[in-house]
N, C-alpha and C positions, 0 to 999 in steps of 0.2 A: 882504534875501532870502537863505534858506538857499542856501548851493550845494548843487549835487549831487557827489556824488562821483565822477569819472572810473572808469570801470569797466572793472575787468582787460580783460586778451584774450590769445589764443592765437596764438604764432605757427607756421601750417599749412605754413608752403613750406620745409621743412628737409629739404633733399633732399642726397644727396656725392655723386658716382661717380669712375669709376676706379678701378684695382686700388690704386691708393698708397691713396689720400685716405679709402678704405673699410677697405681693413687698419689705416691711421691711428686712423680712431674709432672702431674697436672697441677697439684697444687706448687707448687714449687715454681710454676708459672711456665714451665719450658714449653715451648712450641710445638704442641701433641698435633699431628698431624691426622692420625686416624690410632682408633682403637681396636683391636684383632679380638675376636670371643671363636673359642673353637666350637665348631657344631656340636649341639646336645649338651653346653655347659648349662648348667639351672643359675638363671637369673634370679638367685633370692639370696639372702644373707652379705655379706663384704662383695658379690661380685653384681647385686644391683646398687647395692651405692656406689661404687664403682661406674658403673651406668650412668645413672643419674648424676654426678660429677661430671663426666663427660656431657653429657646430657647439659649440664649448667653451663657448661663453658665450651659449648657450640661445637666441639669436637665428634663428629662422623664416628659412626660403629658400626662394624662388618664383622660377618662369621664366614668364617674358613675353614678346611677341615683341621684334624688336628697331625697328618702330616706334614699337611703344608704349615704347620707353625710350628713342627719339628724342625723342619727343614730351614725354615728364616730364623729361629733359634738354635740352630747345631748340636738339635737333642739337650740340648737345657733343661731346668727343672721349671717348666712356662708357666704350670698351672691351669691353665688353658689361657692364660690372657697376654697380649703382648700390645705395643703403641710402635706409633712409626712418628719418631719424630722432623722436622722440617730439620733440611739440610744447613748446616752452617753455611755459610759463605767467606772466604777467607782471601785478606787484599793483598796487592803486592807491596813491598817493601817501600818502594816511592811512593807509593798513595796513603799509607801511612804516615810518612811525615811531612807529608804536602798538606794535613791538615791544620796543623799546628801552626805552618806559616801561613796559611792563609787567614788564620784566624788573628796575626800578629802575637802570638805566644810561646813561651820557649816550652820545648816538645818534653815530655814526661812519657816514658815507655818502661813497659816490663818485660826483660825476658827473662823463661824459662830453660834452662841449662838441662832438658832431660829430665824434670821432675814429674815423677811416673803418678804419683797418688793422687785418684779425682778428688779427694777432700783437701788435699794441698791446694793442687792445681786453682781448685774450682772457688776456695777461698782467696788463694793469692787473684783473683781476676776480679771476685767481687771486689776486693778492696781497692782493685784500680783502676774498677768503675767510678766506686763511691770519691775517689782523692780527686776525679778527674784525670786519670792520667790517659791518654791518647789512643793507645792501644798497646797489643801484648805481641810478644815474638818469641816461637817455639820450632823448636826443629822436627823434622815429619816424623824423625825416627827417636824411638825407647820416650816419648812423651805420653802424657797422662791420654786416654779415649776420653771424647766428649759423649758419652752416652750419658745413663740415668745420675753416675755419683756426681760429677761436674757441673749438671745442670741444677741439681741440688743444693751441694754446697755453696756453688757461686749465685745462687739465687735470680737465674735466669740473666747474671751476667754475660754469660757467652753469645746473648744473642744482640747486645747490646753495644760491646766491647769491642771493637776492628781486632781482628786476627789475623797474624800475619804468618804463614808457613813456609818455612826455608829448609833448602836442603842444607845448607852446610851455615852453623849460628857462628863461628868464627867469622867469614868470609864475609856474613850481614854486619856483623859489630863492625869489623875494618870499616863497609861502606857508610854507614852511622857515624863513623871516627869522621869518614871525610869528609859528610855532613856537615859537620862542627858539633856532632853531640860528645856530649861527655859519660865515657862507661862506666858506671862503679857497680863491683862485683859485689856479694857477701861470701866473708869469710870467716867466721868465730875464729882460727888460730891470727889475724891480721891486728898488727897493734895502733891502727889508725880509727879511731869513734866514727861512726857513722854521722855523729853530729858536727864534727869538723868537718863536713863538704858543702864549698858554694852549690845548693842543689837546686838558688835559681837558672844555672845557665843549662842549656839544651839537654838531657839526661836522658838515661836508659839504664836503668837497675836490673843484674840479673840476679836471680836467685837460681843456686846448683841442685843436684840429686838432693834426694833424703839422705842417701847415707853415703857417697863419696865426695859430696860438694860439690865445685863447680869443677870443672873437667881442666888440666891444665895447660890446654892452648887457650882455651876460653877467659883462666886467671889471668894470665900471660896478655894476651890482649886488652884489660881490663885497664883503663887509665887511671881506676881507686880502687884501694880494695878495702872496705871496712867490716867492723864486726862492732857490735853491740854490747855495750860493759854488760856483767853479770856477777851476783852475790850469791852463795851459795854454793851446793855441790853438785847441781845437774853441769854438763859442761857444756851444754846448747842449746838454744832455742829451737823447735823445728821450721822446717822451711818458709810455712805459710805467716809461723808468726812472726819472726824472723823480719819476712819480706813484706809486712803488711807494716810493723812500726817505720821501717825503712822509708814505703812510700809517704806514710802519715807525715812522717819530719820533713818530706819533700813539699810536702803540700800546705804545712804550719810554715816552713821558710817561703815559698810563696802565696803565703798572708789568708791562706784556709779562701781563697777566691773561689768563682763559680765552679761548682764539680760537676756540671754537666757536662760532657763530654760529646 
């Protein structure tokens, strides 16, 4: 029986407030879609520059009262200011790596095994912007929000990056398997170097939680499982840096080539 194909979606709840968190993603480059001022806030001090940043970078300003940005903020500490930003768009698992062949190249993907922190998350995705690697694949559920920390961290990666949303990240990797890609997981307790893997051929690197690793159907499915030597008494890397040298050695084995993506 043919499957069907999972079919994109749109993520609608991308909302920031606060004067930090909203001056953040505008500069931060994220795709401020409108900026919210509650009625009767005083345009002068951090919330006209505020303005005027918006004001620089062509983004729309609207006053509302300030229940209604109780209410789109869930009683938050708003400040009176909140931004909406544009919705991700998120591809399906085929169209992911229908890119890479048609480009004639071997595919480089990152998944996220559950990794909840947008400073992780939003790091591990710029860096697989910057290596070139294809896109990222995270499951809907216990995964990091793309709101203000994500779009931050990953330096406006996330709008640039193909994302791919599955319900179940085991069941993706098997079809990845039958692809022809190759899975290598990260493990600190694994006694196999991350630099013993041929990582020109088809690949998808996952990286686990912050604090239980990778989940163990998801190790278990993993056709390599490496860890990164280490001197010293810390006993691990964390996730983003962990999965950021991982990718880089991916992309030093195939010869630092164009990282556009």
């Amino acid at each position: 029986r043919r499957r069907v194909p999972e079919r994109p979606h749109r993520d609608e709840s991308r909302i920031v407030f606060g004067r930090h968190p909203v001056v953040e993603a505008l500069h931060a480059g994220a795709r401020v879609r409108q900026v919210l001022l509650a009625n009767g806030i005083v345009r002068s001090g951090p919330i006209q520059e505020l303005v005027e940043l918006a004001q620089r970078n062509q983004v729309s300003i609207s006053n509302i009262s300030r229940a209604e940005l109780d209410a789109m903020t869930f009683g938050a500490a708003h400040q009176g200011v909140a931004a909406m930003l544009a919705p991700l768009s998120f591809v399906t698992l085929e169209e992911l790596v229908e890119a890479p062949r048609r480009r004639g190249e071997p595919a480089l993907l990152l998944g996220l095994d559950e990794v909840q922190d947008p400073q992780n998350a939003g790091a591990l995705l710029r860096t697989a912007h910057v290596v070139g690697a294809h896109g990222a694949i995270l499951p809907e559920r216990r995964s990091s929000a793309f709101g203000a920390g994500i779009e931050k961290s990953s330096a406006g990666a996330v709008s640039y990056l193909p994302l791919c949303r599955v319900v179940n990240l085991v069941r993706a990797l098997q079809t990845l398997r039958d692809g022809g890609l190759w899975i290598v997981g990260l493990d600190a307790d694994s006694s196999r170097r991350y630099d013993h893997v041929d990582w020109t051929r088809p690949t998808i690197v996952v990286v686990g939680n912050e604090g239980r690793g990778l989940r163990r159907l998801v190790r278990e499915t993993c056709d390599d499982v490496v860890s990164i030597p280490m001197r010293g008494r810390i006993e691990s890397l964390n996730a983003a840096v962990a999965g950021s040298l991982v990718l880089y050695e991916a992309w030093r084995a195939r010869g630092f080539g164009d990282p556009e993506s």
